[in-house]
Wavefront OBJ file of the C-alpha trace (Angstrom):
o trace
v -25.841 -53.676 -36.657
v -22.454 -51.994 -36.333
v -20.740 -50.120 -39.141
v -17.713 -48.059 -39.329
v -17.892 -45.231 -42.232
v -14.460 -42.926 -43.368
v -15.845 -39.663 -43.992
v -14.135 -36.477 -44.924
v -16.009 -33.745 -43.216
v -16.615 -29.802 -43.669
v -16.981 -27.630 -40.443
v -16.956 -24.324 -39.777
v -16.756 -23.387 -36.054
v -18.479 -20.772 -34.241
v -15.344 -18.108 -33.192
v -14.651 -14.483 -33.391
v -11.446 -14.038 -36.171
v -7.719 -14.397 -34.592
v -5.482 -16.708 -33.790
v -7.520 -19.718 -32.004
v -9.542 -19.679 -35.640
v -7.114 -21.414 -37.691
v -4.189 -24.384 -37.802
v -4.506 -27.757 -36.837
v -6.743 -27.358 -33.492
v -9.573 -25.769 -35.768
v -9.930 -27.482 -39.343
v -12.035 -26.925 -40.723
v -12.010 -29.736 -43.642
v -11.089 -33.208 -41.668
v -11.418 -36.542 -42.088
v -12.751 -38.999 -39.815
v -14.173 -42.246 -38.536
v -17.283 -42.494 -37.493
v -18.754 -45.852 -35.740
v -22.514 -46.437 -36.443
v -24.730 -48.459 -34.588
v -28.413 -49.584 -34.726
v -29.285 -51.697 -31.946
v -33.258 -52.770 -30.141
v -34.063 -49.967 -27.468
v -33.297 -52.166 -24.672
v -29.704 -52.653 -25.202
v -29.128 -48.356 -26.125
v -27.885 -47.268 -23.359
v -25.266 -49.962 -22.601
v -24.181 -49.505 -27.074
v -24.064 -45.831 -25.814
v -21.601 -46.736 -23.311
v -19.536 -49.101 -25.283
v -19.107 -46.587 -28.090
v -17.766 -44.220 -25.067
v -15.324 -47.153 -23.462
v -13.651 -47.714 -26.939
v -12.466 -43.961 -27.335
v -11.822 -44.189 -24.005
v -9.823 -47.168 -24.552
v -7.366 -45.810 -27.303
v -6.697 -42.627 -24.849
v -5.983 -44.908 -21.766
v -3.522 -46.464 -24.012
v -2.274 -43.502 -25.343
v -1.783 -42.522 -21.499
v -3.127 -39.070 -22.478
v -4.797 -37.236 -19.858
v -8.527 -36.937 -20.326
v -12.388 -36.497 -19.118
v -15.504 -37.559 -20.107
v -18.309 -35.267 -20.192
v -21.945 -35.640 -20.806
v -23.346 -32.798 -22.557
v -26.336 -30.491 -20.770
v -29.479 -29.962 -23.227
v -29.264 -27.240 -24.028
v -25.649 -28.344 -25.876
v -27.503 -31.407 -27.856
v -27.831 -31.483 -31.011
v -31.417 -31.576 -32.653
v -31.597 -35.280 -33.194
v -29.750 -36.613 -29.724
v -30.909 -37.715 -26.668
v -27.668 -37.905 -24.734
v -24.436 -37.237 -25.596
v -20.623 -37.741 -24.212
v -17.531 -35.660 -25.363
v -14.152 -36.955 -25.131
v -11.561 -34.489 -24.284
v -7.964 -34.520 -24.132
v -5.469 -32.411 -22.156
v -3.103 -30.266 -24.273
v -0.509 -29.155 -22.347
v 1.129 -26.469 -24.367
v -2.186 -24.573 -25.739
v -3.716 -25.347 -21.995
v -6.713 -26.287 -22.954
v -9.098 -29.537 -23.274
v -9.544 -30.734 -26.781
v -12.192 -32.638 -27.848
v -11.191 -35.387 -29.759
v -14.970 -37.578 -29.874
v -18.176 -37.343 -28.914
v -20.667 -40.457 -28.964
v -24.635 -39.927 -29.209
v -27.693 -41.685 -28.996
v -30.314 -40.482 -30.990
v -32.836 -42.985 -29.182
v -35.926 -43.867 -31.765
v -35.709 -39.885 -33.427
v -33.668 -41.289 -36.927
v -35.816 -44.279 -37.186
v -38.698 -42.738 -37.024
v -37.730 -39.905 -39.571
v -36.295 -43.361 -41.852
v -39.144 -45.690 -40.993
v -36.494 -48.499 -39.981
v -38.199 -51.279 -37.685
v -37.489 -54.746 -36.793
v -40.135 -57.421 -34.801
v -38.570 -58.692 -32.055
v -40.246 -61.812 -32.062
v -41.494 -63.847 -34.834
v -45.527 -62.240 -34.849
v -44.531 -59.170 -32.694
v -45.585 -55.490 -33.315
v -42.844 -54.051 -35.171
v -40.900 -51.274 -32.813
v -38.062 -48.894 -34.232
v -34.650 -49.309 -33.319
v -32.390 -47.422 -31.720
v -29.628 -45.544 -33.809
v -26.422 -44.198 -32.385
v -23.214 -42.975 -33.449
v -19.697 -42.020 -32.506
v -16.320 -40.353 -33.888
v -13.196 -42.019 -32.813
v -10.716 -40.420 -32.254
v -9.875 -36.793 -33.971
v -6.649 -37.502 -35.393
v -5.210 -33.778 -35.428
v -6.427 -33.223 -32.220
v -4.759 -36.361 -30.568
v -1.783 -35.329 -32.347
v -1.551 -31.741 -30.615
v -1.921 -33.957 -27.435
v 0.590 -36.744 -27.893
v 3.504 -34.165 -28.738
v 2.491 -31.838 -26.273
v 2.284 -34.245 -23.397
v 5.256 -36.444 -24.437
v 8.083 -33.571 -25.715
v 10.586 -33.507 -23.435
v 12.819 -30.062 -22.748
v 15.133 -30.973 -25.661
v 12.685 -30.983 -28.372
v 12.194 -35.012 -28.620
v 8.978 -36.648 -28.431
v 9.180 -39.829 -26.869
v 6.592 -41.705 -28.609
v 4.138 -43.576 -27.048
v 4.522 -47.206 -25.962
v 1.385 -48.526 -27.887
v 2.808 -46.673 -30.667
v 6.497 -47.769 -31.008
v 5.360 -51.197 -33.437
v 3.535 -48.744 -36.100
v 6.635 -46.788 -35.895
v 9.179 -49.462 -37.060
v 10.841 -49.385 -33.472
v 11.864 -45.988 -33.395
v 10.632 -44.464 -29.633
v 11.848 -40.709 -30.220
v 11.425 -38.246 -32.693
v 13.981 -35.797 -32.722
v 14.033 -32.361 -34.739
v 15.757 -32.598 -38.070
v 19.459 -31.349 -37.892
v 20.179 -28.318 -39.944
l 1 2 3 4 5 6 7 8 9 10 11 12 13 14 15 16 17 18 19 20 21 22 23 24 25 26 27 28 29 30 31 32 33 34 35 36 37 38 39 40 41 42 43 44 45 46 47 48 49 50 51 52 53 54 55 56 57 58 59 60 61 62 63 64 65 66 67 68 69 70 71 72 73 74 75 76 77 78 79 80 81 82 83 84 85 86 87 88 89 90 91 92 93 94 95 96 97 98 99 100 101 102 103 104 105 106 107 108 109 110 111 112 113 114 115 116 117 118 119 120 121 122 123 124 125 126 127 128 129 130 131 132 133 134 135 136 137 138 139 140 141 142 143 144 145 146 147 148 149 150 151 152 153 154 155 156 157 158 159 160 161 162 163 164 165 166 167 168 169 170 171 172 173 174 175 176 177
């Protein structure tokens, strides 16, 4: 089963107080998309990396800089087994953003929910498999596309993949004054 859920969500990152604490890069009240999958055990890890492929997907088409990186244990959270973090390059603050990350959670949610299927008509029941991922952070793809495409006259040459949501238009350019 695959679902897809709009959520708006409430975070409040760990950071001293300054500057890096607030605006776009750190919201703290976002909204996002998060793709939801529950899949037999057997077929996890390649769900795991299909959920990673389609962020990666939208950033290759983007053409936005970026690296995948598969998070150490001791950066897990409680529930997941593996993890990968999306993260794009952002030019002007210097810095990778992450913009997804995409878990498995392995048989640790079904167990706590009791969800099972048989694989075969008569089979023991087993639990499934649940994993999730965000797509892409909006605001923090944003920061990326205008810092990697603004060129030294204050356009932003919009992306190519982007041009038919725009109605045609391939530059922004600063409002006159």
């Amino acid at each position: 089963l695959h679902y897809v859920a709009y959520t708006p969500c409430f975070r409040r990152e760990k950071m001293a107080a300054g500057r890096d604490t607030r605006g776009i890069k750190r919201g703290h009240q976002f909204d996002k998309v998060e793709l939801v999958k529950i899949v037999a055990p057997e077929t996890s890890d390649e769900e795991l990396g299909r959920l990673v492929g389609a962020a990666e997907e939208a950033l290759r088409r983007l053409e936005l800089p970026y690296r995948v990186v598969q998070l150490c244990a001791g950066d897990l959270g409680f529930a997941a087994t593996k993890s990968f973090d999306l993260e794009v390059w952002a030019p002007g603050c210097r810095e990778w953003l992450e913009v997804s990350s995409c878990s498995t959670y392995a048989d640790f949610q079904a167990r706590r929910m009791d969800i099972r299927f048989r694989p075969a008509r008569g089979a023991k029941p087993e639990f499934v498999h649940t994993l999730n991922g965000s797509a892409l952070g909006l605001a923090r793809t944003l920061i990326a596309v205008l810092e990697t495409y603004q060129r030294a006259d204050g356009t932003v040459e919009v992306p190519a993949v982007l041009v038919p949501y725009m109605g045609g238009v391939s530059t922004l350019a600063p409002a006159a004054r």
